[in-house]
N, C-alpha and C positions, 0 to 999 in steps of 0.2 A: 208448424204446430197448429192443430185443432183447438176448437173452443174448448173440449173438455180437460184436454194437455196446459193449457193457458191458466183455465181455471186453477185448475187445480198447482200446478206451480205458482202464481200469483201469491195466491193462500198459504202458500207453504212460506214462500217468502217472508209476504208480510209476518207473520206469525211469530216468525224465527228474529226478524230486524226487530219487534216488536221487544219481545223477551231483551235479546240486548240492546238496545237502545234504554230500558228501564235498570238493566244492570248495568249500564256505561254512564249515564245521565243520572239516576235519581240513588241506587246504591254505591255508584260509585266503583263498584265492583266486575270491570268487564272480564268476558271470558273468549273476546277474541282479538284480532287486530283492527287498526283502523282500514288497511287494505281490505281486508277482507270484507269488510264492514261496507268498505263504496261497490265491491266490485258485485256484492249481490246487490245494495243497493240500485246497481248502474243495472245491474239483470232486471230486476224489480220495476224500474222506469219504462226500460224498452218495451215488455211487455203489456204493463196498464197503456203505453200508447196503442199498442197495437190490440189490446184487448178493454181496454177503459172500462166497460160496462161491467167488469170483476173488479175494479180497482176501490179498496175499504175506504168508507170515508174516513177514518183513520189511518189512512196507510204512511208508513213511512217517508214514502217520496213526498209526502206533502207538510208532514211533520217537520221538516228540518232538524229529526230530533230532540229528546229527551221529552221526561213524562216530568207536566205540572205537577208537583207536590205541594198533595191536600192543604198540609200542615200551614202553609204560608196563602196570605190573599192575592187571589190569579188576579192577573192587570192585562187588561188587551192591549196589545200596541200600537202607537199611535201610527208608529211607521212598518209594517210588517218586517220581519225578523228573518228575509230569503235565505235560504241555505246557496252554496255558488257550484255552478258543476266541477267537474273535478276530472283533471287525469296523471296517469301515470307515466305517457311517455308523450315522445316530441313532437308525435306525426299529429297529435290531436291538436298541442300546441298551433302547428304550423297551420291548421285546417282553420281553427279559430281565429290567427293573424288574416287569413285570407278574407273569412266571413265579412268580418270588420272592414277590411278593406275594399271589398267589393257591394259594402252598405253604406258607410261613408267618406271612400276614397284614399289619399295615402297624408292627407293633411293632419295628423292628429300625433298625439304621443302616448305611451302607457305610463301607468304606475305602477313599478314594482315591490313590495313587502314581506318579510316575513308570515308566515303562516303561525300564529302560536297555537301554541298543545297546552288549552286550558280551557276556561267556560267562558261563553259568552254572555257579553253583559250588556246592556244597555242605561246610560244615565243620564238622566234629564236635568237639566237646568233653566231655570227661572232668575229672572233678576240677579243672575251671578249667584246663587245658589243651589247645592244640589238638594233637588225634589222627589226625586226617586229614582231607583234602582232595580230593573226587573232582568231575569235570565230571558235567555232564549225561549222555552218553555217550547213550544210546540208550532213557534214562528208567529202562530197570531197572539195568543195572550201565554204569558211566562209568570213565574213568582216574583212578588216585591221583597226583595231582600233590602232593603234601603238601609236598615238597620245594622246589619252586619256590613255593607258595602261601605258603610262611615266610617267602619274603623281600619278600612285597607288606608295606609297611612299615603299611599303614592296619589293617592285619588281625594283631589281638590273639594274640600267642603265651601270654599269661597274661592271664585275666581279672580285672577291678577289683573290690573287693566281695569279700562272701560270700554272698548273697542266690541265689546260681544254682543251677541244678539240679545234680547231681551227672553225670548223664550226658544231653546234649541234642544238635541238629544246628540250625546254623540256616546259612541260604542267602541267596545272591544274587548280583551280577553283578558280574565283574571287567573294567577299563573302561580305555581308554587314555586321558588328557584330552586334549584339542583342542591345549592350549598345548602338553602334554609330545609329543603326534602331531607339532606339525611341525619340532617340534625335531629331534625321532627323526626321520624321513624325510630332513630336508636332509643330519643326519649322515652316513645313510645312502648319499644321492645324494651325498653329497661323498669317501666309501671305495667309490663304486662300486659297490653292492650296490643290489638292486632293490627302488623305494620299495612301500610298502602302497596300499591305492589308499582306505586309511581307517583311522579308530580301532580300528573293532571289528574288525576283519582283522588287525592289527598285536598285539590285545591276543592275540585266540585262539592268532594264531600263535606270541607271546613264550612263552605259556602251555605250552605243547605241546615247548618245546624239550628237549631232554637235561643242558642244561650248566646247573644251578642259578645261577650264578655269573653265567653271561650274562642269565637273566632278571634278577637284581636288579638290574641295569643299566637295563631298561627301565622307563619311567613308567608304572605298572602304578598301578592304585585298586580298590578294593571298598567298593560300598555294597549294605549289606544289606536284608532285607523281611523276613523270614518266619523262625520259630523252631517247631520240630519236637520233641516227645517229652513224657517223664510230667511232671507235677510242677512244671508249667510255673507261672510265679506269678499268673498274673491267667487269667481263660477268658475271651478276646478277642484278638485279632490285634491292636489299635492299640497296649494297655496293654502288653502283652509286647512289642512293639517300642521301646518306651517305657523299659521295663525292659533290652533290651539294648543300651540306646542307654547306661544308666547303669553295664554290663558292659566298656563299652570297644569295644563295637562300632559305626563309621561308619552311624548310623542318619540318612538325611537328612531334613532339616526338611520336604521336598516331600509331605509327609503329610497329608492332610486327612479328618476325616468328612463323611460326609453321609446327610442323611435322606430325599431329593427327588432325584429325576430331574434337576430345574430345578438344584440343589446341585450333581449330578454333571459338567452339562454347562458350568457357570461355571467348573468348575476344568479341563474340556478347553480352553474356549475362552481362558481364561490363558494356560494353558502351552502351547498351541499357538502361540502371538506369542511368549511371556517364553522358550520355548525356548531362542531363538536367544542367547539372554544369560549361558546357560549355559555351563562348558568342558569338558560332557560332551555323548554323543548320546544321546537320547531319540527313541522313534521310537511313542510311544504312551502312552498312562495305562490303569493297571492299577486295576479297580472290585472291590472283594471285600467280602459281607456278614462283618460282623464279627465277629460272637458265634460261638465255635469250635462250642455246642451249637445254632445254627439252621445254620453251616453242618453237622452232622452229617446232622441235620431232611434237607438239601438233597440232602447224598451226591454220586456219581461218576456218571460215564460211564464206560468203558474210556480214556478217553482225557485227562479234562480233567474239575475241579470243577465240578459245576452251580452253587455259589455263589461264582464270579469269573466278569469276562470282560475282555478285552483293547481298549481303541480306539486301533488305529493312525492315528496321521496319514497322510495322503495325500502321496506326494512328489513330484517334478519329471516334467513330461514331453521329450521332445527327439523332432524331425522328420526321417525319414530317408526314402530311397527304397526301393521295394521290387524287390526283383531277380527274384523269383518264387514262385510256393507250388506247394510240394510235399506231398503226400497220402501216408499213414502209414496202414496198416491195424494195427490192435491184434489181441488173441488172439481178441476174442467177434467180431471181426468189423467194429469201427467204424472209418469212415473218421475221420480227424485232419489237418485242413487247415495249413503251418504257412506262413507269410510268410518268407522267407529275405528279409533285411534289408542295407544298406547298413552296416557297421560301424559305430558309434553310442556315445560315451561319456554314461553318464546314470548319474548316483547311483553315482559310483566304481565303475561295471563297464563291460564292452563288452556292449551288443544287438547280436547276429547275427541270429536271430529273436524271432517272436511269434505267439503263439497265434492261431488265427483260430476253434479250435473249430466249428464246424458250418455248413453252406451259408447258412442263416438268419441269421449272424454279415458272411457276405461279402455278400449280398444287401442287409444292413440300413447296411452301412459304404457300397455300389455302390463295391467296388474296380475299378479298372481297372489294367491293367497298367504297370508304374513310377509307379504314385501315388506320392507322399509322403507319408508316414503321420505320424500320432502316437502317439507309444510311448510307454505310460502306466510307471513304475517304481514298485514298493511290494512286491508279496510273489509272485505266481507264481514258478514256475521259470521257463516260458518267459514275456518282457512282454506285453503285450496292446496291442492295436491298438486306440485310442478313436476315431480320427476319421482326416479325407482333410484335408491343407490343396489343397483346391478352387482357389488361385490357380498352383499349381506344376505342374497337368494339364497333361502335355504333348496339344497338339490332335491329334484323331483317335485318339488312345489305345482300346485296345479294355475293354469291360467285363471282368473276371474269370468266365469261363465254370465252374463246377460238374463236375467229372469226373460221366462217365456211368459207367465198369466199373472195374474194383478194379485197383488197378495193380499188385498182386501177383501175380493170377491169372487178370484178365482177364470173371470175371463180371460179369454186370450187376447193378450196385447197387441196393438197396432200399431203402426209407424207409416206415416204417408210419405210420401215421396217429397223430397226436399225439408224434410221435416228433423232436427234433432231427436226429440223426445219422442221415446215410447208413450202411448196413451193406453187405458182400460177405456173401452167405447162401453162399458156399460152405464151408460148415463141414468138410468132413471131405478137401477139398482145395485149401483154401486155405494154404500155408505158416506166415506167421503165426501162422492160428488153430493149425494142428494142434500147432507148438513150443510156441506159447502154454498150452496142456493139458495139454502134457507137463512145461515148468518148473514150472508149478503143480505138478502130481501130484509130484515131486522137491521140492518147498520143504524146508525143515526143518518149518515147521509141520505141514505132509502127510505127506508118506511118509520124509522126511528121510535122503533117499538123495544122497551125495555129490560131486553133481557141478554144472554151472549151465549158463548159457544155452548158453555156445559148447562146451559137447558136446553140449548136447542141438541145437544148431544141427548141427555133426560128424554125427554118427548120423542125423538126418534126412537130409541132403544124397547120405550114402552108401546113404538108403533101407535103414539097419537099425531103424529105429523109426517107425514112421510113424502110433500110435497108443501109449496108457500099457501095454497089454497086452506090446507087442512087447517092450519092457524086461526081462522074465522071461524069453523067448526069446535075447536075447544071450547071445553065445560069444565066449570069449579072442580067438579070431584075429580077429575082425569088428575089434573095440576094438584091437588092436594095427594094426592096417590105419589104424586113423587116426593125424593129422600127432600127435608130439609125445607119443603114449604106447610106454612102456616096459612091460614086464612085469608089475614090481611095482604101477605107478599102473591098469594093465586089471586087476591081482588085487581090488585096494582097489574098484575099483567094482562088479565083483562080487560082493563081500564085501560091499559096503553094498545092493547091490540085494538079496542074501540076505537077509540083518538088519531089510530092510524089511518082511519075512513074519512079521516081532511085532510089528506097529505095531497099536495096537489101534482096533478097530474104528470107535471116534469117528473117529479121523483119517482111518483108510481111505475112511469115508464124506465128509470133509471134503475128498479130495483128488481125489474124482472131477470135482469143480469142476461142480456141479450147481445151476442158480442160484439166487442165493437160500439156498444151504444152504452159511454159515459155519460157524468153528468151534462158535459157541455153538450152532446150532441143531442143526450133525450132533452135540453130544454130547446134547444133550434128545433127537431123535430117537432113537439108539442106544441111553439109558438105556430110551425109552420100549419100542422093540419088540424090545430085545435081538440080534437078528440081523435080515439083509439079507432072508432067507427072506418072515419076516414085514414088514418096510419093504414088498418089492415088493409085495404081497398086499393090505398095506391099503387100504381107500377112501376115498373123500373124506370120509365121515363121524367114520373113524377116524382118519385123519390131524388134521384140527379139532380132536380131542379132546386133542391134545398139548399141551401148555401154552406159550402164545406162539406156534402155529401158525397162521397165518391164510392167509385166499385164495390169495396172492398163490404161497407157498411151496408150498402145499397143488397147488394149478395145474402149478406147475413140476416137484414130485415126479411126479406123476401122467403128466405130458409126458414128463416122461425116461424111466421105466420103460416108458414103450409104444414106443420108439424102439426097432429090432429089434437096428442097432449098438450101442448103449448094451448092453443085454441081451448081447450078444456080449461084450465086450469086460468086463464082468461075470463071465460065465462063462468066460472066460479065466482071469483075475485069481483066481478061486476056485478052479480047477486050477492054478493058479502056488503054492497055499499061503498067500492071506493072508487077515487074520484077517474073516471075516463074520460074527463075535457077539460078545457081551459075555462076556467071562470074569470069571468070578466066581472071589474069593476061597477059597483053599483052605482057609481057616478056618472060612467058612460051615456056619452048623450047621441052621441054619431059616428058613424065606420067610414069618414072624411080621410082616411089614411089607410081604407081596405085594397089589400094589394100591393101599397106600397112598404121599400124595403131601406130603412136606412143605416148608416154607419154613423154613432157620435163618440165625435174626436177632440181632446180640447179639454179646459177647464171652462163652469159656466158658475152664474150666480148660484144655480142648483145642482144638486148633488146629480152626478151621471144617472146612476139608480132612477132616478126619481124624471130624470127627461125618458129613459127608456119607458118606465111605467106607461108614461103619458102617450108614448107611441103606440105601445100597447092597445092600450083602452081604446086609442078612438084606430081600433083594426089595423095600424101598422105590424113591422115586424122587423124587430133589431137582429142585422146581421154583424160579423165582428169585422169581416174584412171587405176591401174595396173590389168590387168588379163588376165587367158591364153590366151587372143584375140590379147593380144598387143604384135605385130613384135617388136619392140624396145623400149631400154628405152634411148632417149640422156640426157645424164646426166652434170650438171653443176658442179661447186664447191658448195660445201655447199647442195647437197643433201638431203632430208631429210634420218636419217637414217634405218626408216620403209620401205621406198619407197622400195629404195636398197636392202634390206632385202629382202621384197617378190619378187623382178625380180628375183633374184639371186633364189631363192628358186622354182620359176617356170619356169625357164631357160631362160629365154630372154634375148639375145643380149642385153648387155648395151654399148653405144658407147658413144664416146668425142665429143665436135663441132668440133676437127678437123676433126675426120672421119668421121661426118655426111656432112660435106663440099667436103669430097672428093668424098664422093657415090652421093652429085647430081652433080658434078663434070662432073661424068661418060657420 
């Protein structure tokens, strides 16, 4: 897959997770399955890895799901809100036993759970009291429902005991039950209001309401998993649950350990029958290593704990006809085939369509035209097409032919070698692509300039933007010439396109959407060569030499800057005023640390942030991982003990924050 194929699928992605995720989470009202729902998802991840510098600062993968609603006061969380990876079958399982095993050995156990199919919650407690109550929201900050969470009657307003900690958060999922669901819907169907089309719809949506009063009405439940903060009484996940099962908290029995794979998959294959027995939804079992000091050992992603993982069950499929597929060009350029569908109820939503994802995907199904498909339901946004039921072929039916040229603009399409996806290689006049570059460059994570897709769709169409540069070029009357702006709203986006000329340089670099170069990589980059000057300059030799910089990026850097538009539209951008180097601290007193590159690991009196800063300034360069390049390692309490392990083993200085204090001292 080419950059322009990437782009462009990414966007499509996002776009589409985006739309349901707002009608799964905040309406309440999804339109596809949860399958469906991860397996683009899981498409979605691979790609921003492999393409990062397209990845929305909103995108899904980062989300954890659902959209903050306005209506209620957004709370950040004190503990981040990780969504956990997830799969569907054994072999990933098995893959994940080994990982763990081959990180810290075969001494440890798991903890098995239930998965419930309801919202997530979070609840803080203070002095045996709860303090508040906030969703998931979007992993960092969520709505405080604290109000409505009072009156779920399972869930402790004073805790039992005095054994707890003085200040803790512990979470989990609020659930509507099967019996109290149809109770509630027939009421509903019998005052004429529109039923849920399920439990966990019914619950998010009770949850979300404004009227306190009318939530305690609904058959609302919470059972908990997970306990959060210092002082905890046991250092293990099962024994602490354990412990707040004897706090008053609905801790359910559905708890098991396990030491063996074969252990892990006896308790899937239970509760995948025993499920049905239950009068709650479970759509999964949650694996997690136990001990809180190997999962430390184990650490994050950006996204999700390396030590859990998620297996969902697989759910129902249902056979429709197909009406037609239609072709979707993304920003980098890829085609996206989609099945427009027969209206279809399956798993309490409607299928309109379904992924077909790539030529390769229709060739291997041999669709023909009004087949009957099988539509799989679990977790993408859009469902997936599994199979053709072969006895429903209408005779003489034609095969599904492959578009040859890009139905946005007409070129002819490309396919490289090894590559899935058809691409439109007309990059710099293809519609799609060109918007697609520009809402990039405008995210909030990039240039975090004001406005979204349909003005930057507006401005294209009226041919005042037809590249990121053109954007410094607008003028009041252009902006007032479009539908639906006044005065003040063209002031405001000039004022945020002004404001965008202090973005500093990391991000400037990350919003040129160069591929391959995410956030993480354009800020190593821009720590590494300080300004654009020297980025364009260096060679393949010097680029390697960055830490985490490999071929692949190295390739792409090298591609872009020879590009004669790119280089233009550069030197635009840097007559527009914006920032093309690293600005340093006005405190800076000495480059006592020029050259040197270190890793810090550990808890210290100061905030991590804030020892990196310090590296910074006096001409250091914070890398994340250990190898022979790294001059030091400053080390906190609570190291992890891998980290330690390999400096020790490749000799690097490991120092204390007091001696890291006293060499900038010097």
């Amino acid at each position: 897959m080419d950059i322009f194929e990437a782009q462009e699928r990414i966007q499509t992605l996002t776009n589409e997770l985006k739309e349901h995720n707002y009608n799964y989470y905040v309406l309440a009202q999804p339109t596809i399955s949860d399958f469906e729902f991860d397996q683009k998802l899981k498409e979605l991840q691979q790609l921003e890895e492999q393409f990062p510098q397209f990845a929305a600062d909103d995108s899904p993968t980062k989300r954890v799901g659902g959209e903050v609603n306005k209506e209620f006061k957004t709370v950040k969380h004190r503990y981040p809100m990780l969504s956990l990876g997830n799969t569907y079958n054994r072999e990933d399982l098995n893959d994940f036993d080994a990982r763990i095993r081959k990180a810290i050995g075969d001494d440890f156990e798991y903890v098995c759970e239930l998965k419930y199919d309801g919202l997530a919650i979070g609840l803080a407690y203070k002095n045996g009291k709860l303090k508040q109550a906030v969703t998931r929201g979007d992993g960092v900050q969520g709505d405080d429902v604290t109000a409505n969470v009072r009156t779920i009657r399972s869930i402790p307003l004073s805790l039992r005991g005095d054994n707890y900690p003085d200040d803790f958060e512990i979470r989990g999922e609020i659930v509507m039950t099967r019996s109290g669901f149809a109770k509630f819907n027939a009421q509903r169907e019998k005052e004429g209001a529109q039923a849920f089309a399920n439990p966990r719809n019914a619950a998010a949506g009770s949850l979300k309401l404004q009227d306190s009063a009318e939530v305690a009405k609904r058959p609302l439940d919470c059972y908990l998993y997970y306990v959060l903060g210092e002082n905890l009484p046991a250092q293990n996940h099962y024994d602490n649950m354990m412990a707040a099962k004897a706090w008053g908290f609905k801790v359910p029995n559905y708890i098991a350990k396990a030491k063996t794979i074969d252990d892990i998959f006896a308790f899937i294959d239970y509760w995948d029958v025993a499920r049905n027995e239950l009068d709650f939804d479970i759509d999964g079992i949650v694996i997690k290593v136990n001990d809180y000091a190997q999962q430390q050992q184990l650490g994050f992603t950006a996204k999700s704990p390396r030590w859990a993982i998620s297996y969902k069950f697989k759910t129902e499929q249902a056979i429709t006809e197909l009406l037609e597929i239609t072709y979707q060009v993304g920003r980098t350029g890829a085609i996206t085939p989609v099945a427009n569908l027969e209206p279809v109820a399956l798993a309490g939503t409607t299928v309109k369509r379904a992924s077909l994802h790539n030529a390769d995907i229709i060739e291997e199904l041999d669709l023909h035209e009004h087949d009957f498909v099988k539509v799989e339901k679990g977790g993408e946004i859009i469902p997936k097409i599994v199979g053709v039921d072969l006895s429903k072929r209408k005779p003489g039916s034609k095969k599904v032919k492959y578009i040859e040229n890009c139905p946005e603009c007409g070129a002819k399409l490309v396919r490289q070698e090894g590559e899935a996806n058809h691409y439109c290689p007309n990059e710099y006049h293809c519609p799609p692509q060109i918007k697609g570059k520009i809402e990039h460059f405008v995210s909030r994570k990039a240039m975090n300039i004001a406005f979204g897709e349909a003005t930057v769709n507006a401005l294209y169409e009226q041919g005042y933007v037809r590249n990121i540069a053109d954007l410094y070029d607008l003028k009041k009357e252009q902006i007032l010439k479009l539908e639906g702006f006044k005065e003040k709203s063209a002031e405001n986006i000039l004022k945020s396109i002004e404001e965008s000329k202090t973005v500093p340089f990391e991000k400037v670099l990350f919003a040129l959407g160069i591929r391959y170069v995410g956030q993480t990589v354009a800020a190593k980059l821009a720590e590494y060569f300080g300004s654009m000057e020297n980025l364009m300059k260096a060679t393949e030799k010097e680029l390697m030499m960055v830490d985490e910089i490999g071929d692949r990026i190295t390739e792409s850097l090298l591609s872009y800057f020879a590009d004669e538009d790119n280089l233009s539209i550069i030197n635009r951008l840097a007559v527009a005023g914006l920032k093309f180097e690293i600005e340093k601290e006005a405190s800076q007193e000495s480059n006592i640390l020029q050259g040197k590159s270190f890793v810090v690991s550990g808890k210290f009196s100061i905030a991590r942030d804030d020892l990196k800063k310090m590296i910074r300034n006096f001409g250091g360069k914070n890398v994340s991982a250990i190898s022979s390049k790294t001059d030091y390692v400053l080390a906190g309490d609570a190291m992890g003990p891998a980290k330690l392990k390999k400096a020790e083993k490749l000799g690097i200085p490991i120092i204390s924050e007091e001696e890291f204090m006293k060499m900038i001292a010097k």
